[in-house]
N, C-alpha and C positions, 0 to 999 in steps of 0.2 A: 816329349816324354811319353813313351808306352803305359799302356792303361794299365799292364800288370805292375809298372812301376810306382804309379799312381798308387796302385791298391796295397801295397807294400809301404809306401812312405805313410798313408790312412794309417794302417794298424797299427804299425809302431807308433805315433802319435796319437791314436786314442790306446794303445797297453801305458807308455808313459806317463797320461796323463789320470789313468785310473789307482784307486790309493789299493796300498796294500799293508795299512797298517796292523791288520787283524789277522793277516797272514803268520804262520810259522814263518820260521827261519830256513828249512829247506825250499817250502814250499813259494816263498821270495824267488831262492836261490834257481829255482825250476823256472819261474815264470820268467824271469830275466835270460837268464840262459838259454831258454826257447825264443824269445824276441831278438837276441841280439846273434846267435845262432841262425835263423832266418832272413835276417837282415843279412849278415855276413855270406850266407849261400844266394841269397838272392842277388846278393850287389856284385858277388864273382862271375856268376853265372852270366848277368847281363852286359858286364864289359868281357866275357869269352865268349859271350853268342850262344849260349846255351842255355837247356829247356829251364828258364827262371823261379818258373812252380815247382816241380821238381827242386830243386835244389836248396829253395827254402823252403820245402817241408823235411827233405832230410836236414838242413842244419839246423832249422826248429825242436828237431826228435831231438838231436846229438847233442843241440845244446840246454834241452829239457834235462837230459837223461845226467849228463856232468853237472848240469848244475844244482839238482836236486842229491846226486850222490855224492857230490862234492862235501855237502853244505856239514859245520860241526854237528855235535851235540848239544851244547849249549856253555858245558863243559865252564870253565871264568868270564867266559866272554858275556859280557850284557846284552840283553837282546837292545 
């Protein structure tokens, strides 16, 4: 396994395993979006050979950026 890979599989499994119970509802929405976002660019990047870092930091942005604007209002839904 490559050491960026390494450092990649770390994060996600200390983001996962940190609570987010006092978090809004967007701001879940953000922090997830950005972890799985990252993973997602990272995991492409490294089965096409390409720059790994790069790639999960823009799929981190991208999937920050959806997943925090995504997220409702609150609107009937229970938190």
């Amino acid at each position: 396994m490559r050491p960026i890979a390494i450092v990649l599989a770390t994060t996600l499994i200390l983001i996962g395993v940190t609570g987010c119970s006092d978090m809004k509802r967007w701001e879940q929405r953000a922090l997830s979006g950005g972890a799985i976002g990252a993973a997602a660019g990272g995991g492409i990047a490294y089965v096409a050979g390409g720059p790994v870092l790069g790639a999960a930091l823009l799929g981190g942005a991208a999937g920050a950026a959806i997943g925090g604007l995504t997220a409702d209002n609150g609107g009937s839904h229970k938190k």
